[in-house]
C-alpha positions, 0 to 999 in steps of 0.5 A: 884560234889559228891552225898549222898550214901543213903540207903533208909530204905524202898528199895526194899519194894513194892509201895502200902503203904498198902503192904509196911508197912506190908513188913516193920513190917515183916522185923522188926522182922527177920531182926536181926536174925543171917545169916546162909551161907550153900553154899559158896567159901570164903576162909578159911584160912581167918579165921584160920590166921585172918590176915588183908585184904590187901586192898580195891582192893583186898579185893572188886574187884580182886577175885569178877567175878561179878564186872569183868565180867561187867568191861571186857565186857566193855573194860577194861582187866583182867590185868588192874584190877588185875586178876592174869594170869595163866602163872604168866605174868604182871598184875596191881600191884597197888590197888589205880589203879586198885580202881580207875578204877572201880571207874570210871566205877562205873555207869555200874553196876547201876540197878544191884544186885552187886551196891546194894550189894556194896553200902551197904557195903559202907555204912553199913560196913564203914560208908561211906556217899558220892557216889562212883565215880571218884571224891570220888575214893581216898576218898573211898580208903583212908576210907577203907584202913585205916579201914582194918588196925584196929582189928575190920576189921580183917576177925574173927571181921567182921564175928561176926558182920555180925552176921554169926551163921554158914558159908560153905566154899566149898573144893575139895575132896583131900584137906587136910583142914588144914585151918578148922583144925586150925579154930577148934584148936584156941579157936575161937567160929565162926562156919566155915565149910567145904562142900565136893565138888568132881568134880575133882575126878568125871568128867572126863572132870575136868582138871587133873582128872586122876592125881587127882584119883592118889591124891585120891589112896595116900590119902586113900591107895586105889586102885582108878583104881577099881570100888570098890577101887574108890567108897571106897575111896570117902566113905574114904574121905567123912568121913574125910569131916564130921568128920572135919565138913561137914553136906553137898555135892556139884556137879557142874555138867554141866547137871542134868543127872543121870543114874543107871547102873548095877555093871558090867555097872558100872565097865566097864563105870569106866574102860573106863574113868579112863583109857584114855580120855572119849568120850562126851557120856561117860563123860555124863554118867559116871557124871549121875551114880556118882549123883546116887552113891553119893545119895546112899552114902548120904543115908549111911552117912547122908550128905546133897547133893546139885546139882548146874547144867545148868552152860556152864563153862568157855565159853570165851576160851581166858579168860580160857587160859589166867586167868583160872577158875572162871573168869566171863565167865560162862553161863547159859544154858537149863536144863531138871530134869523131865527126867534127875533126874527120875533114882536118884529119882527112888531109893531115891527120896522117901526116908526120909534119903536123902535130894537133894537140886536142883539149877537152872540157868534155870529159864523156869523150875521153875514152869513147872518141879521143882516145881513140882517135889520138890511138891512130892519126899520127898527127892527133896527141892529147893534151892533159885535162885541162881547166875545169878538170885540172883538179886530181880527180880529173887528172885521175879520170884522164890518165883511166881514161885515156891510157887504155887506148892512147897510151901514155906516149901519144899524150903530151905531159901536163901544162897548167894554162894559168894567169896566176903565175906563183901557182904554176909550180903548185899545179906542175907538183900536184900533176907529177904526184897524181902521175906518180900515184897512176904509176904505182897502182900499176906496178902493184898491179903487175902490169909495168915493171917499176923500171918501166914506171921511172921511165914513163914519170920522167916522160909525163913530166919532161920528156913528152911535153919538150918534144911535142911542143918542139921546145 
């Protein structure tokens, strides 16, 4: 028996029918503002070929870490859903398969921020009326299949309905970009850019990181075995991001350590990590100086810096070797700012010509240490709860949090962080009604004037996120 997929208009708004009817007229108002997406990982190429989407499956499940994981920890195998093997070995090959198999375990994400985010795509995007479920399988396959054949499903229509006004991809700092530089050289209005991500070149624990400074020296034509010659380099290629584009940076540390050596501490630290494998103190050290430096190169080219710590990435060894990067098996861990950021905001967390946007896997530092801090240092904002956390509940516990101290105005809006790209005006939805639901207790409370409400939804929705990001 199949059941209506319904989206009810009134989801995720408060019970009280005062508060809600508030959050409805609050939402009424910014709900059609256009998305912006600072922070991403769709692929670009996407939108300098404009190519269809293969299928349902590889489109909706296959590159989506939050739909596998959840099926991996009930059972079923990477291979069976398509997830390609490091090595090349067999994988399922069929996309009605493998949409089948989700289909049928379509029930474990009840309850879960990626249900919503698919059943709206379901509805909103295809117009699909029924539930999915195995019953429903083929007719959810043959429906989104067929649609994905037309013009209006190629990736440069769907972004313009989606009403994108700005979106971010994410790239490593030896990427060539040619993908933007086609997107730039079509004619074609959308507005897709790049950020300049340079783990690979600063972590020495990234896989290849010494052959990526060999990547580095031929790219730029300097000598990355020197200190100067290094920091050179990635002003080189900083350059070359922001001419193809980039207002912003991204690291991914596994901490948010920052140190501030001398030049001759620096120098020696560099010559010990470029030069063989770097011991664990080391490799922590020598990623806490590379945030200063990078903070300081923002300072010189204006480039927004985002900090993405407190990720045990790739927990699941056989998982890593088997499917490699990205595969569901990151894990939150514990971060300390208070301590680990004071260095970096020693020298520029009072400067006007920095802006640090910090991100948290951990929610226990909200209140007690970020807060707190984005609440003084003219350079710190706070980026939304973001990843494990970007579920209502966690958007809810942020703004409780956060706000107290904060503030909303050293806050910087919502970004979704996403590879799936349909679900990126699924998550900016459920981020504007929980934003709008905040607001309303507050003015049933008394606590803002519903005036006051209108003018903070458009801010967390638009306005923040535009001027944080330089955009």
């Amino acid at each position: 028996m199949s059941h209506p997929l319904i989206l009810h208009p009134d989801r995720l708004f408060p019970v009280d029918a005062d508060t809600r009817a508030i959050a409805r007229r609050l939402y009424t108002e910014i709900r059609g503002l256009p998305i912006i997406s600072p922070h991403g990982h769709t692929d670009p190429s996407w939108f300098a070929a404009n190519e269809p989407f293969a299928n349902p499956a590889e489109l909706l499940i296959t590159p989506d870490h939050y739909v596998f994981r959840m099926l991996f920890s009930q059972g079923l195998s990477m291979e069976s859903l398509g997830v390609p093997r490091a090595d090349g070995g067999p994988v399922e090959r069929d996309p009605r398969a493998i949409w089948h198999r989700f289909a049928q375990h379509y029930h474990l994400f009840r309850g879960t921020p990626s249900r919503m985010w698919h059943d709206w795509v379901y509805a909103e995007i295809f117009g699909i009326d029924v539930r999915l479920s195995a019953e429903t399988a083929d007719h959810y396959f043959d429906i989104i299949d067929a649609a994905l054949q037309t013009e209006a499903f190629r990736p440069r229509a769907l972004f313009e309905r989606a009403n994108i006004e700005v979106l971010t991809t994410t790239e490593s700092p030896t990427e060539t970009l040619e993908h933007h530089k086609a997107i730039r050289e079509s004619g074609w209005k959308g507005r897709v850019l790049t950020a300049f991500r340079p783990d690979p070149v600063l972590d020495p624990d990234y896989e290849g990181f010494r052959n990526n400074l060999g990547v580095l020296a031929e790219q730029t034509g300097r000598d990355t075995l020197s200190w100067a010659g290094y920091l050179d380099a990635l002003r080189d290629r900083r350059a070359f991001f922001t001419a193809m584009g980039a207002t912003s940076t991204d690291h991914g540390h596994p901490t948010a350590f920052t140190a501030d050596l001398s030049k001759a501490e620096a120098e020696a630290l560099f010559g010990r990590v470029s030069s063989g494998p770097a011991s664990v103190a080391d490799a922590e050290l020598f990623r806490g100086q590379m945030l200063t430096e990078m903070a300081a190169m923002s300072v010189e080219d204006g480039l927004v810096m985002q900090l993405h710590p407190g990720s045990f990435r790739n927990h699941n060894a056989m998982v890593f070797n088997q499917f490699g990067l990205d595969k569901g098996a990151d894990i939150p861990t514990q971060t300390d700012y208070v301590r680990a950021l004071k260095p970096l905001l020693d020298r520029f967390g009072s400067d006007p010509r920095l802006t640090l946007i910090v991100f948290t896997l951990d929610e226990t530092s909200y209140s007690r240490e970020l807060a707190p801090l984005a609440g003084h240092y003219p350079a710190l904002k706070l980026g939304p709860s973001w990843w494990f956390h970007d579920s209502p509940e966690g958007m809810r516990r942020f703004r409780e949090q956060v706000t107290e101290t904060a503030g909303f105005y050293n806050t910087v809006g919502f970004n979704d962080d996403t590879r799936a790209f349909l679900s990126i005006p699924a998550r900016h939805d459920v981020a504007r009604r929980m934003d709008c639901g905040f607001l309303a207790k507050l003015v049933v409370e008394h606590r803002i004037g519903e005036d006051e409400a209108h003018e903070v939804a458009r801010a967390l929705t638009y306005d923040l996120v535009k001027a944080a990001y330089r955009l």
